[in-house]
C-alpha positions as CSV (number, residue, x, y, z in Angstrom):
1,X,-110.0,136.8,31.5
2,X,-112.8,137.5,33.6
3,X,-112.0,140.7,35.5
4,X,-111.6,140.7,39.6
5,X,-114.1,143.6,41.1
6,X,-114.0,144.3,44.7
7,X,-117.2,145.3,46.6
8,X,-117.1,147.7,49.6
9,X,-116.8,144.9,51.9
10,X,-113.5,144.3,49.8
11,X,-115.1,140.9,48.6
12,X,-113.5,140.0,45.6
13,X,-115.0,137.7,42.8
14,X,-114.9,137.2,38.8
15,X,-116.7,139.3,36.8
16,X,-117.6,138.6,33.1
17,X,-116.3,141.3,31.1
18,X,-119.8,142.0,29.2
19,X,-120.7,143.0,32.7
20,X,-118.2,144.9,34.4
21,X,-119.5,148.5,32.9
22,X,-122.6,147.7,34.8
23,X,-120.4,147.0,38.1
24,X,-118.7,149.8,38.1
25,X,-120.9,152.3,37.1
26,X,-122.8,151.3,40.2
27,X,-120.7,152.6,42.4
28,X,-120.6,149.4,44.7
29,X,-117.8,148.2,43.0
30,X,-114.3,148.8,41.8
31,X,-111.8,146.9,39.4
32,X,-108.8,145.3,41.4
33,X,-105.7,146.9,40.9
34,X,-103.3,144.1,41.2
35,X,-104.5,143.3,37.5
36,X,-103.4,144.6,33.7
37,X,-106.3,144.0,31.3
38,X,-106.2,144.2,27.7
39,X,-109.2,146.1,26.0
40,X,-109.6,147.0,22.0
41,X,-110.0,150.4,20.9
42,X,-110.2,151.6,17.7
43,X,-109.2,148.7,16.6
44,X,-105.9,148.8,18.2
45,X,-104.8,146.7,21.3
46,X,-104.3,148.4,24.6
47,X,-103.3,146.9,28.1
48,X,-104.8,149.0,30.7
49,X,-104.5,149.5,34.6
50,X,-107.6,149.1,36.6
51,X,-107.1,152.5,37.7
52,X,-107.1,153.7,33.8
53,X,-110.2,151.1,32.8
54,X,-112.4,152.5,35.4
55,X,-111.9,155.9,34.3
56,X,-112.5,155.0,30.9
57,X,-115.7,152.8,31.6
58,X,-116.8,155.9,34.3
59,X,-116.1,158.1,30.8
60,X,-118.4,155.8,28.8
61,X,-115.3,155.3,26.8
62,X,-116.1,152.6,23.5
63,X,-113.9,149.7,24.2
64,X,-114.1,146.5,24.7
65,X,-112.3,144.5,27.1
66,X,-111.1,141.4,25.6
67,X,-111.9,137.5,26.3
68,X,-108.8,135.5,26.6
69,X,-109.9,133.6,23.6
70,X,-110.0,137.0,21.8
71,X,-106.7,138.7,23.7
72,X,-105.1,134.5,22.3
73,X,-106.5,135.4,18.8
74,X,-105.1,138.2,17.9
75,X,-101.8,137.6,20.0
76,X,-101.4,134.3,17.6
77,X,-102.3,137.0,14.6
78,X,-99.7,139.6,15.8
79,X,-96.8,136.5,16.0
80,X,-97.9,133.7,13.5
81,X,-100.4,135.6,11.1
82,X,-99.4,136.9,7.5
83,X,-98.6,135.3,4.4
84,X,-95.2,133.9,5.8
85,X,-97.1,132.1,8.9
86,X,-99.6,130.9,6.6
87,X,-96.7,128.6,4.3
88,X,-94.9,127.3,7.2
89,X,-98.4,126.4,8.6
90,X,-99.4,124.8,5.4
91,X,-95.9,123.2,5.1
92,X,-96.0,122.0,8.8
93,X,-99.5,120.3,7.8
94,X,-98.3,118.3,4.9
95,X,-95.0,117.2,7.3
96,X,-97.3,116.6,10.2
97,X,-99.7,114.4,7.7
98,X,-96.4,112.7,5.7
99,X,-94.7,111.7,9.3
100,X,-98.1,110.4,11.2
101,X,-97.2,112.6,13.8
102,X,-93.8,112.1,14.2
103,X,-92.9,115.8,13.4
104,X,-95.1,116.6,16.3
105,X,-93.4,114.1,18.9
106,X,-90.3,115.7,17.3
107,X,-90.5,118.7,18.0
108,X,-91.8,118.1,21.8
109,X,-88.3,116.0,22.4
110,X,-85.9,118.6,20.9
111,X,-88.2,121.4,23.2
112,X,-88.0,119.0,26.4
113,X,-84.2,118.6,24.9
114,X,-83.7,121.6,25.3
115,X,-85.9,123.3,28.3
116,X,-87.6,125.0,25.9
117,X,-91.4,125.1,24.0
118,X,-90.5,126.9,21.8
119,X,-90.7,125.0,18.5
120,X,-94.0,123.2,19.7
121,X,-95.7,126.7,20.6
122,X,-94.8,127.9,17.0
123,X,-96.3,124.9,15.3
124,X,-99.0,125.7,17.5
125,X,-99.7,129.1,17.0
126,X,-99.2,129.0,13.3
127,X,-101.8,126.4,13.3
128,X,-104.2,128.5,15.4
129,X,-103.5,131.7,13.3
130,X,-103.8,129.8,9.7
131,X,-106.5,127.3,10.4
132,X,-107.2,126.8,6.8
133,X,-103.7,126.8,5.3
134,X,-102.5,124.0,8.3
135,X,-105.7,121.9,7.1
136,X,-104.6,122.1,3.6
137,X,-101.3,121.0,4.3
138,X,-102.1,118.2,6.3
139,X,-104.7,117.2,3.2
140,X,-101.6,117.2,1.2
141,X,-99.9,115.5,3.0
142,X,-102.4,112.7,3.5
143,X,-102.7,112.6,-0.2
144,X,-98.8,112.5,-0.9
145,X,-98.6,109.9,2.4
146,X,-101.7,107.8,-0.4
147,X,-99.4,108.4,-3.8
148,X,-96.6,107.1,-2.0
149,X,-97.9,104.0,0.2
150,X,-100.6,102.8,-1.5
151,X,-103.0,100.7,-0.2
152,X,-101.2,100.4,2.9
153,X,-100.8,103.8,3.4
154,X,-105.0,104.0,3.2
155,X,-105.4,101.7,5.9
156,X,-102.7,103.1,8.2
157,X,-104.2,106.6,7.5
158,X,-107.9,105.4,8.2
159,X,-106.5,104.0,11.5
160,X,-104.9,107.0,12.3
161,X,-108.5,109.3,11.7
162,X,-110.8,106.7,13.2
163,X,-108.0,107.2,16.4
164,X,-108.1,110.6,16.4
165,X,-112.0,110.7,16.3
166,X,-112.1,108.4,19.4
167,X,-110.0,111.0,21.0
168,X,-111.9,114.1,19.8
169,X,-115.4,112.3,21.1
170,X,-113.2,110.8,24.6
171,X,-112.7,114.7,25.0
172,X,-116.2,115.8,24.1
173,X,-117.7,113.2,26.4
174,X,-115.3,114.2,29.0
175,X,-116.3,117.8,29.3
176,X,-120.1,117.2,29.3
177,X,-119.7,115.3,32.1
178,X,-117.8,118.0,34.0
């Protein structure tokens, strides 16, 4: 999250967090207190006030204020992570693979079923925390989708990569041109 800093005109405007040290320390600008930041410390997670994160930064405190990539991360880490996140992620992969999806669209009907996002924000997060053990599922699954279709199964699976490519490059073309 870029962090909101207010001038002494009271302009307000986004600050990237590498620079906000800089800001402050400058005495032209302060950190706006309508906002709760997270920062690491020690290796521990810590949300913060703007009135507590500019006496730290004034303090020359060692923290880091965290990127909402990084503050996702570790949030995904904290919920999803460990040894038990990794199986269902793996085990989710080989469904996901074995169903062509249809886990997936599952899961987003029994959520929209029931008001909810949960289920599809697990599958999610599990797959963000375990990256390599939701790839290695869905491998499995692919190969057990192979064992059990045959040649058939190849050709629907090829299909179904050569869409998901055109989908993957539709979105990569789409933000270059933004």
């Amino acid at each position: 999250m870029a962090v909101t800093l207010i001038n002494k005109a009271g302009e307000r405007f986004a600050a990237d967090e590498s620079q906000v040290r800089d800001y402050v320390n400058s005495g032209e600008y302060s950190i706006d207190p309508g906002q709760t930041y997270s920062v690491t410390y020690n290796g521990q997670a810590i949300e913060m006030d703007a009135e507590r994160l500019t006496r730290n930064i004034v303090a020359n405190t060692d923290f880091e204020i965290e990127t909402p990539e990084a503050r996702q991360a570790r949030l995904d880490q904290e919920q999803y992570g460990g040894t038990a996140g990794a199986v269902r992620a793996f085990a989710e992969g080989v469904v996901r693979d074995l169903t062509l999806g249809g886990s997936d669209l599952a899961a987003r009907t029994i959520d929209a079923t029931l008001g909810q996002d949960d289920i599809t924000e697990g599958v999610a997060g599990r797959k963000r925390a375990n990256p390599i053990a939701a790839g290695a599922g869905q491998i499995a699954g692919m190969l057990g989708s192979i064992a059990y279709t045959g040649p058939v199964g190849v050709g629907k699976k090829a299909a179904q990569v050569g869409a998901k490519a055109a989908v993957v490059g539709a979105k990569a073309v789409a933000k270059k041109s933004l």
